[in-house]
Kinemage of the C-alpha trace (Angstrom):
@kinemage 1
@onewidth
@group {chain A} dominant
@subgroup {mainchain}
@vectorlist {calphas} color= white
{ca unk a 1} P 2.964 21.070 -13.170
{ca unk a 2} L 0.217 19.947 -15.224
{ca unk a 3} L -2.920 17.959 -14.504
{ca unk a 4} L -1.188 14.919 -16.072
{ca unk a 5} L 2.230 15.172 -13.971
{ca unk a 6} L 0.533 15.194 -10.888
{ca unk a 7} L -1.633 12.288 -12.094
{ca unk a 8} L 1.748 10.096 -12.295
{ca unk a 9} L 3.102 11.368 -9.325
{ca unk a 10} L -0.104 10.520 -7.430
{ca unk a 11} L 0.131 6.931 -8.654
{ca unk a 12} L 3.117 6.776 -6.183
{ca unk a 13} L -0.019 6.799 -3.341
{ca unk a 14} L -1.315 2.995 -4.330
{ca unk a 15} L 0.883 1.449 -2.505
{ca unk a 16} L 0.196 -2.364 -3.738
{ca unk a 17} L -1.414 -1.381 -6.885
{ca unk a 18} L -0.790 -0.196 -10.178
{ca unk a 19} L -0.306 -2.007 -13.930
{ca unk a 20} L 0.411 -5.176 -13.999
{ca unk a 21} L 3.208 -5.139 -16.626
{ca unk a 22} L 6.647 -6.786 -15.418
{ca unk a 23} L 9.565 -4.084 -15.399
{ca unk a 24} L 12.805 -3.627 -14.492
{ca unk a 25} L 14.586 -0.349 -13.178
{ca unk a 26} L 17.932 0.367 -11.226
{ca unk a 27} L 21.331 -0.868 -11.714
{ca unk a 28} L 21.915 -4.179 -13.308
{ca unk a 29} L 25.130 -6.100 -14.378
{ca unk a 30} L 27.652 -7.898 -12.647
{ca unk a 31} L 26.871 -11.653 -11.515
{ca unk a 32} L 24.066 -12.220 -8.999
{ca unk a 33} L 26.697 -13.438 -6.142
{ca unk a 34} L 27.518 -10.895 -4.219
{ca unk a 35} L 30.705 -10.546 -1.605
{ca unk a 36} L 29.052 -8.665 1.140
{ca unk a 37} L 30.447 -5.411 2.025
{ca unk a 38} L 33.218 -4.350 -0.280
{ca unk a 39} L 31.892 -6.681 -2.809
{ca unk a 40} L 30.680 -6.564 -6.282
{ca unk a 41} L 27.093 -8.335 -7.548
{ca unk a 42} L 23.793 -7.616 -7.880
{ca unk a 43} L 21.147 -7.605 -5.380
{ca unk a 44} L 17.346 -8.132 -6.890
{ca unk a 45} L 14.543 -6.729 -5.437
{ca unk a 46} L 11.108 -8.098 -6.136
{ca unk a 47} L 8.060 -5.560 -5.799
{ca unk a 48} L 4.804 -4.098 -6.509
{ca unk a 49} L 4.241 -1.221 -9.192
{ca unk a 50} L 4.538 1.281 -6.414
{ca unk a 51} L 8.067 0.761 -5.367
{ca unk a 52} L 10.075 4.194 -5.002
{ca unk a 53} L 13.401 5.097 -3.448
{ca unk a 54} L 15.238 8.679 -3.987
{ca unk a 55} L 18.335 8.147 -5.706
{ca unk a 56} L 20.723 8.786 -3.891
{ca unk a 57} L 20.141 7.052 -0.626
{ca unk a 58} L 20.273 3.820 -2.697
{ca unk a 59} L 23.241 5.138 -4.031
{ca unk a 60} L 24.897 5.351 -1.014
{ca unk a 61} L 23.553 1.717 0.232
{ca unk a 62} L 25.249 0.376 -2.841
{ca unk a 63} L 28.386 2.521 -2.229
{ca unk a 64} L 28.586 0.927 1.286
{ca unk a 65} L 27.425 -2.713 0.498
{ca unk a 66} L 29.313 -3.203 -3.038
{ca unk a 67} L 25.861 -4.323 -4.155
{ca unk a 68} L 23.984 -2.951 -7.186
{ca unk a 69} L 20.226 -2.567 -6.949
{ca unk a 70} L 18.397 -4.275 -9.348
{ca unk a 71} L 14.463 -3.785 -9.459
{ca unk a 72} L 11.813 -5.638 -10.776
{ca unk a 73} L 8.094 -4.333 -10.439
{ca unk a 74} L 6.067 -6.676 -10.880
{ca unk a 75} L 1.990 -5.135 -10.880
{ca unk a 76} L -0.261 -5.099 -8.179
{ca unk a 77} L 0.226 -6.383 -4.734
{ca unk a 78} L -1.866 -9.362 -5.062
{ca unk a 79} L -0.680 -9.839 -8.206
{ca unk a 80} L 3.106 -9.646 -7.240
{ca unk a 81} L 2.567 -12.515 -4.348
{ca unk a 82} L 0.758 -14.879 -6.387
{ca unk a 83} L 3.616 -14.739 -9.104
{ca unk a 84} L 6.400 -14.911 -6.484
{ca unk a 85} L 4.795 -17.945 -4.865
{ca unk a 86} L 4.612 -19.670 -8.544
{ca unk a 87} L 8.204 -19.223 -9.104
{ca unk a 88} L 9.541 -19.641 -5.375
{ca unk a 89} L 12.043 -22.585 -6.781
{ca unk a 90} L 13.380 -20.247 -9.327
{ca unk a 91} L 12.660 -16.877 -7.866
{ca unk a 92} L 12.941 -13.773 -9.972
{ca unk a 93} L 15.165 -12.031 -7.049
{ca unk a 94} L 16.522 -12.367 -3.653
{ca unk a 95} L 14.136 -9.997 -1.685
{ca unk a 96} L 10.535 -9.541 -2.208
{ca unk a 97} L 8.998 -5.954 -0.610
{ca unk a 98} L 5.205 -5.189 -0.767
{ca unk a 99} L 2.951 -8.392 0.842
{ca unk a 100} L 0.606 -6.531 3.581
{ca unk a 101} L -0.874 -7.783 6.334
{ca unk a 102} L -4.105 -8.940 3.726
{ca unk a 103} L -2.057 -10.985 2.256
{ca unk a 104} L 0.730 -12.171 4.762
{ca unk a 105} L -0.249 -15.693 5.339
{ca unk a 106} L -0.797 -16.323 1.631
{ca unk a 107} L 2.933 -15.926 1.611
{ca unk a 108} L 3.773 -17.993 4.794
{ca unk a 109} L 1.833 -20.584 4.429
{ca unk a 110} L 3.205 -21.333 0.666
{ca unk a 111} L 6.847 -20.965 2.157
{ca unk a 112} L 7.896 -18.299 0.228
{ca unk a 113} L 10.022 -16.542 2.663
{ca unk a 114} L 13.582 -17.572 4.398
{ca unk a 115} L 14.264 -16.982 7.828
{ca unk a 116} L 16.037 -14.058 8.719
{ca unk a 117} L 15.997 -11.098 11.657
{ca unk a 118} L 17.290 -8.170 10.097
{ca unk a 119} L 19.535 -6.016 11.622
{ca unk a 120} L 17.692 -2.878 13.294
{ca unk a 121} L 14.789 -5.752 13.670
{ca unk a 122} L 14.514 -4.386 17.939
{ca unk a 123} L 13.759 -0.476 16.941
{ca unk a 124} L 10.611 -1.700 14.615
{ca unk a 125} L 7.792 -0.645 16.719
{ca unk a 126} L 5.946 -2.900 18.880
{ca unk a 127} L 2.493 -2.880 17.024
{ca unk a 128} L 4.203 -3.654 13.664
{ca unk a 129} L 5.821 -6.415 14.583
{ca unk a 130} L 4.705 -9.984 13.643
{ca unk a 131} L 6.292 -14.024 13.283
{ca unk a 132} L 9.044 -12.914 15.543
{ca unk a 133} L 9.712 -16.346 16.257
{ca unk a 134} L 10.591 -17.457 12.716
{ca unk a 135} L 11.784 -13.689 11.150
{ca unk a 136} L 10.266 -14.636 7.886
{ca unk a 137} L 9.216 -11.065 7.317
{ca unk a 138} L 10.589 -7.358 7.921
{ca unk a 139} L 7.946 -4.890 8.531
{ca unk a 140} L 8.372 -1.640 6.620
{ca unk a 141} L 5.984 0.621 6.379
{ca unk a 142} L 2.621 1.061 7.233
{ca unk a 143} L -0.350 3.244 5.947
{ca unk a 144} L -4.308 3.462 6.338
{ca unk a 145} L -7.043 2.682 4.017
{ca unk a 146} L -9.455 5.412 3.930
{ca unk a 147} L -12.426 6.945 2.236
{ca unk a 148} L -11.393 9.995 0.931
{ca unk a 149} L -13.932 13.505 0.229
{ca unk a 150} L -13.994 15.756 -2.527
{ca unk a 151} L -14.053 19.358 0.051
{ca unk a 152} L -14.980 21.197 -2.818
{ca unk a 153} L -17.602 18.922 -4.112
{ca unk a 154} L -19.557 18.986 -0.939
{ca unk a 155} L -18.661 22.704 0.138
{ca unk a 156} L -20.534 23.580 -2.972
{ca unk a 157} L -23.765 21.587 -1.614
{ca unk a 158} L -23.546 22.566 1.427
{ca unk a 159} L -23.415 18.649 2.500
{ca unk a 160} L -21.418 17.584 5.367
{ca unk a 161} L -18.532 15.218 3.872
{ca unk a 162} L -19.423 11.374 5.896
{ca unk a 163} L -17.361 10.767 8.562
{ca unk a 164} L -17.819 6.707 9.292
{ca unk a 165} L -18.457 3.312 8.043
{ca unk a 166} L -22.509 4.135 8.801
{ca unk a 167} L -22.688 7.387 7.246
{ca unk a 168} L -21.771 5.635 3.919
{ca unk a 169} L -25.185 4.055 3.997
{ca unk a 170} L -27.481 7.083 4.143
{ca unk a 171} L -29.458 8.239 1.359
{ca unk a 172} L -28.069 11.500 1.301
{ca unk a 173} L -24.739 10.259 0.065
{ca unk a 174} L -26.520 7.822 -2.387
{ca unk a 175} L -24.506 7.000 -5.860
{ca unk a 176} L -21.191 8.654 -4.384
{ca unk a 177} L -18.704 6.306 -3.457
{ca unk a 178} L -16.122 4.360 -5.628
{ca unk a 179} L -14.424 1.219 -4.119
{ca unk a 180} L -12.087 -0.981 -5.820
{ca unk a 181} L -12.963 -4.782 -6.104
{ca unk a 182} L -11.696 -6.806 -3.445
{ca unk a 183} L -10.228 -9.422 -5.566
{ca unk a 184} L -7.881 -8.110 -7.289
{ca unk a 185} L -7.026 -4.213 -5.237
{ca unk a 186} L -5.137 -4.182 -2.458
{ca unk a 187} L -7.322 -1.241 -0.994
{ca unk a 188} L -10.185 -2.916 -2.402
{ca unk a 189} L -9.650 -6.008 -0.071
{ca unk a 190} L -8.392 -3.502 3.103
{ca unk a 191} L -12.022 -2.146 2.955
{ca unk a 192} L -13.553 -5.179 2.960
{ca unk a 193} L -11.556 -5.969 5.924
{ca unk a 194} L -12.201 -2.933 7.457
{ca unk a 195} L -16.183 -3.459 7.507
{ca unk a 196} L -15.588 -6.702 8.836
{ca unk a 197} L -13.603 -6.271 11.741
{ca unk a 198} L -16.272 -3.292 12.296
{ca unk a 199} L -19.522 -5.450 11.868
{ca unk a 200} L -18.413 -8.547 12.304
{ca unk a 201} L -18.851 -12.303 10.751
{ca unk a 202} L -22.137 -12.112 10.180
{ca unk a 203} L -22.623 -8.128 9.926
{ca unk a 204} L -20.855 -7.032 7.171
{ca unk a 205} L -22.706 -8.622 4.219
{ca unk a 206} L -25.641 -6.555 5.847
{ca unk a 207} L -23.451 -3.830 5.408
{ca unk a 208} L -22.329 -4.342 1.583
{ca unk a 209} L -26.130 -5.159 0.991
{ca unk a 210} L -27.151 -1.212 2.159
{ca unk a 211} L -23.657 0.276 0.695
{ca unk a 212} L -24.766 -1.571 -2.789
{ca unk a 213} L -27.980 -0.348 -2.552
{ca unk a 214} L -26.702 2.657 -1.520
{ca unk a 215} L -24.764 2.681 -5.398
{ca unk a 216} L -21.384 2.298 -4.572
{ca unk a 217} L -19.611 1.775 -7.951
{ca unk a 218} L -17.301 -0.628 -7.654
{ca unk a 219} L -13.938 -0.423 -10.198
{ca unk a 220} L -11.132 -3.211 -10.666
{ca unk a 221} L -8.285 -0.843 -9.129
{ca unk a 222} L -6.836 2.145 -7.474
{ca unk a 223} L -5.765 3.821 -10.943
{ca unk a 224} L -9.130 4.070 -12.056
{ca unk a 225} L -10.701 4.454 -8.980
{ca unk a 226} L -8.679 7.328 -7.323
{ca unk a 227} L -7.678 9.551 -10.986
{ca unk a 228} L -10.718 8.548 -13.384
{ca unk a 229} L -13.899 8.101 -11.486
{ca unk a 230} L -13.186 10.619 -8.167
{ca unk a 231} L -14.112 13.952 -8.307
{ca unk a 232} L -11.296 15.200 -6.062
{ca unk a 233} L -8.119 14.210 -7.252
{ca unk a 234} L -5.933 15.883 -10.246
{ca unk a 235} L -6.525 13.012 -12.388
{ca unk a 236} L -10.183 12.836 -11.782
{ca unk a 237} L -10.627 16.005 -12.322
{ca unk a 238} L -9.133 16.320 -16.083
{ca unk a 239} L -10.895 12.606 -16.959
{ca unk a 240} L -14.546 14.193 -15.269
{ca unk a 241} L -14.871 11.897 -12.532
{ca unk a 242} L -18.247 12.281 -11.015
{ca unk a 243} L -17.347 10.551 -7.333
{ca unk a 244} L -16.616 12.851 -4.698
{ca unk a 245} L -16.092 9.669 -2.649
{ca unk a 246} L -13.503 7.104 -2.921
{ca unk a 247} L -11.720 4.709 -1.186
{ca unk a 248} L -7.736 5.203 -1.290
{ca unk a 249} L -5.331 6.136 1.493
{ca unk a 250} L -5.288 8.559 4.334
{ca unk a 251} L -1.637 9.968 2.661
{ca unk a 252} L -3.572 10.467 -0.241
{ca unk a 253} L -4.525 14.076 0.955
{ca unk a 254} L -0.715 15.416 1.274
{ca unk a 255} L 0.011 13.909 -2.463
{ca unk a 256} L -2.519 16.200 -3.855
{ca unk a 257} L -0.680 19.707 -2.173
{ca unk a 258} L 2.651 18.339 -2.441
{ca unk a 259} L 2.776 17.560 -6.278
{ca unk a 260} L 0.110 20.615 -7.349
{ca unk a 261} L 1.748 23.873 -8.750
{ca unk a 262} L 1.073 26.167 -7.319
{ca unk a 263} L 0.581 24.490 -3.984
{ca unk a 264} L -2.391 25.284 -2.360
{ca unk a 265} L -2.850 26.380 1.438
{ca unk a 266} L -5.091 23.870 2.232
{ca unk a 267} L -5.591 20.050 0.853
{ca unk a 268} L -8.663 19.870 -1.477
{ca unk a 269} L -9.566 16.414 -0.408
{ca unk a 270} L -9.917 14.881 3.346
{ca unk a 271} L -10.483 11.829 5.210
{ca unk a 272} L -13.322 10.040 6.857
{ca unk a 273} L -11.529 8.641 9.853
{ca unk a 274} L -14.060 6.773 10.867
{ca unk a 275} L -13.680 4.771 7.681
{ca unk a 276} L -9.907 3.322 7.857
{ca unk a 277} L -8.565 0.251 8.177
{ca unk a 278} L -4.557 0.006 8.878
{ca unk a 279} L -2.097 -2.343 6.314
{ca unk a 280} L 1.159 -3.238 7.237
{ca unk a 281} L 4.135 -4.143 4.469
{ca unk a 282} L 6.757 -6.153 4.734
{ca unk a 283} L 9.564 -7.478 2.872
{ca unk a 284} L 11.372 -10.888 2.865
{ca unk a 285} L 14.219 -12.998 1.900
{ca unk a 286} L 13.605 -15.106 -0.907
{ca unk a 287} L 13.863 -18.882 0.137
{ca unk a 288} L 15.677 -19.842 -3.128
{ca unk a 289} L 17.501 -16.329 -3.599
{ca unk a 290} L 20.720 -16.951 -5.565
{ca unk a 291} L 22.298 -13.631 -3.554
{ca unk a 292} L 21.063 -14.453 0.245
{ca unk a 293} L 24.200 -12.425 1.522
{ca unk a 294} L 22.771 -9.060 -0.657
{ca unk a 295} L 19.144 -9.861 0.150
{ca unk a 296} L 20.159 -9.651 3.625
{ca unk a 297} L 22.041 -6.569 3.659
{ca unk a 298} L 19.035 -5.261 1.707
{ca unk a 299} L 16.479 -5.813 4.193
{ca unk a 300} L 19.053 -4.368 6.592
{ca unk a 301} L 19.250 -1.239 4.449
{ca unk a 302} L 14.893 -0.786 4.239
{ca unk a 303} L 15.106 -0.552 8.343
{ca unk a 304} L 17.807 1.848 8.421
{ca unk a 305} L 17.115 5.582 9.331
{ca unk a 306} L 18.159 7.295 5.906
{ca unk a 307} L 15.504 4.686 4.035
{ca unk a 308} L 12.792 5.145 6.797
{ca unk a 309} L 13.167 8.956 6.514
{ca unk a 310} L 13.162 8.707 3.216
{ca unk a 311} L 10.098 6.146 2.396
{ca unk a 312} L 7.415 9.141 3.569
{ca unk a 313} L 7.572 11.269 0.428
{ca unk a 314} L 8.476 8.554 -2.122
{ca unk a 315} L 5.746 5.856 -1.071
{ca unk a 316} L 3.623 8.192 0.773
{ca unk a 317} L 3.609 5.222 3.369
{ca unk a 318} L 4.504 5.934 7.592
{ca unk a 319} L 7.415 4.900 8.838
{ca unk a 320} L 7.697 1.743 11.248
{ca unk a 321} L 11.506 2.741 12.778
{ca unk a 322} L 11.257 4.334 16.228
{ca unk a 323} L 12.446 7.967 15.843
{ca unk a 324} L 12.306 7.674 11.810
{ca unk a 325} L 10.912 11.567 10.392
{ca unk a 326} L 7.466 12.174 9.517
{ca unk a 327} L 6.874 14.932 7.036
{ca unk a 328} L 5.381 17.437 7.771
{ca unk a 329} L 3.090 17.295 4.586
{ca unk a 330} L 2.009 14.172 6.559
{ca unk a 331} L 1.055 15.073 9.914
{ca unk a 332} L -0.500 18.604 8.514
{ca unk a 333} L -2.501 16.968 5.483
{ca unk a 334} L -2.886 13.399 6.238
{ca unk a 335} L -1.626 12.205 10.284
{ca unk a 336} L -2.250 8.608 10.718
{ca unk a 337} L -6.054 7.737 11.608
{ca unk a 338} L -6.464 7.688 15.522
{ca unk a 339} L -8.328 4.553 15.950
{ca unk a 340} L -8.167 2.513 12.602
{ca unk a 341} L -9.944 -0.702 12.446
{ca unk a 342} L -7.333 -3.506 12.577
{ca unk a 343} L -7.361 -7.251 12.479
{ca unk a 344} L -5.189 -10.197 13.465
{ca unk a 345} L -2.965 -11.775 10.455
{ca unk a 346} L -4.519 -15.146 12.196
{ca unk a 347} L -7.877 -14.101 11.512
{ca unk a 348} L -7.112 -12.806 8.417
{ca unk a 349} L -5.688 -15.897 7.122
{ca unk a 350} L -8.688 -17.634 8.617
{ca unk a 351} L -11.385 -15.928 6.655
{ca unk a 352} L -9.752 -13.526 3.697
{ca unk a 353} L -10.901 -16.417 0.968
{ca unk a 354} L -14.171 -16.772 1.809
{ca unk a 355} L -15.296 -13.445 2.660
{ca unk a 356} L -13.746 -12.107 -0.607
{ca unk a 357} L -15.721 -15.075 -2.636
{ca unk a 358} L -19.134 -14.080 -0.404
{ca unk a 359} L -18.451 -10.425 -1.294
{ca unk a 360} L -17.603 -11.246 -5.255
{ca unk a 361} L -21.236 -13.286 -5.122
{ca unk a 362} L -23.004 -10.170 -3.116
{ca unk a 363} L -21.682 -7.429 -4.825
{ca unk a 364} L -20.404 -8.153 -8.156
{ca unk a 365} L -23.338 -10.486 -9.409
């Protein structure tokens, strides 16, 4: 596979990000009612860019439900809400996937979800589960934002790769690190978050004061962040990126081996650990979706086992089923980070505005 093949298949990694041009793929036709099981119809999903299911295990959901699968991606995750929350009286579907815990209350509070507890809703795992009292949302999947290391890149210097949110700040890894803006990057805004749940209210614009004048270089989205500007990745390596430091996803790692030819033995980038910060993604029923009955069987369908298993190594997202598979590309190349920062959707909600307009004025200006 070439340089540029595994650049597109790495673009599956962003989960949240990617163009921002409205598209449509799957199965379309039929009218938009559905009849349930048996049925005929079309079920819409509404999504990010990122958006990827193997054929054939939504082949067999539409073989069981009578529904067809109609997708519509819809660019970035940020993006994708705010349009969705425009046209929530005349939706474009009947299920949206892709709002993360970033964004969550943006969606709630703007009413752009119906209520409904999906079926498999008890074997979601404890930590993932949120509004269980109103079911507005699903959780899905979940992955970590994480600095990532160029291994070759600092091999060759003999520099040991950073390791934490402080490291990021010494001189020796001075005009290294690419971040995404928190605006409009769905990454971009999980490391923001992630430097304030570690420092605090008050701590992390001392923080982004040392990492600017530290040089971070600071790009509109994953795309260009992760395959033009870092050093590491298959993309950044045939456009001559010059950052062996980037912020991306702790999958990102098991992307790069899986979709190289030949494979090598070992991954050639790695994670700072000490750098993550965990998202969560749900997915939801419309509240004006003109096929409720499909949407529903759909968001049955993403908590099933054969969609969970299957979500890994077409999202390169984790799982949030008890007992769903986790590849073993995953747990070799990129496990899950051991003590992520994390925040409450509450306290999200509370602050997400502000802190990104205080980090726009501090960093950007």
């Amino acid at each position: 596979m070439n340089p540029v093949s595994i650049t597109k298949k790495v673009t599956i990694l962003a989960v949240g990000l990617g163009l921002v041009t409205l598209s449509a793929c799957g199965s379309s036709g039929g009218d938009d009612q559905g009849s349930g099981s048996g049925g005929s119809g079309t079920v819409t999903l509404v999504s990010h860019n990122s958006w990827a299911a193997s054929k054939d295990v939504i082949a067999a959901f539409e073989k069981k439900s009578g529904y067809k699968v109609k997708v519509l991606k819809d660019g970035d995750a940020g993006s994708a809400v705010n349009k969705a929350i425009l046209t929530k009286d005349n939706p474009q579907g009947d299920v949206f996937f892709g709002v993360d815990n970033t964004l969550l209350s943006r969606a709630l509070d703007n009413g752009l979800f119906q209520s409904y507890e999906a079926e498999g809703s008890d074997l979601i795992l404890p930590e993932y589960r949120v509004d269980e009292d109103k079911h507005r949302v699903t959780p899905v999947d979940t992955g970590d934002v994480c600095v990532n290391y160029d291994k070759e890149w600092f091999s060759e210097r003999d520099l040991t790769p950073p390791k934490t949110f402080d490291d990021l700040i010494k001189p020796e890894y001075k005009n290294l690190l690419v971040a995404e803006n928190a605006s409009t990057s769905s990454p971009g805004l999980g490391f923001l978050l992630g430097t304030a749940a570690k420092y605090g209210d008050e701590g992390w614009t001392d923080y982004w004061k040392k990492l600017k004048a530290n040089g971070v270089k600071v790009v509109d989205g994953w795309e260009q962040a992760y395959n033009e500007e870092f050093s590491g990745s298959a993309g950044g390596k045939q456009a001559g990126g010059d950052r062996p430091l980037v912020v991306s996803y702790a999958s990102s790692p098991p992307a790069e081996v899986i979709y190289a030819d030949p494979k090598p033995t070992t991954a050639p980038t790695g994670v700072a650990d000490g750098t993550c910060f965990r998202q969560v993604e749900y997915a939801g029923l419309l509240g004006n979706a003109k096929n409720p009955e499909g949407g529903k069987a759909l968001l049955d369908f993403l908590l099933t086992k054969e969609f969970q298993d299957d979500m890994p190594l077409n999202m390169f997202v984790y799982p949030v089923r008890e007992g769903a598979q986790v590849p073993e590309e995953f747990t070799k190349y990129g496990p899950q980070a051991k003590d992520p920062e994390t925040m409450d959707p509450a306290r999200i909600a509370d602050n997400r505005d502000q802190w990104v307009k205080s980090w726009t004025s501090l960093v950007l200006k």
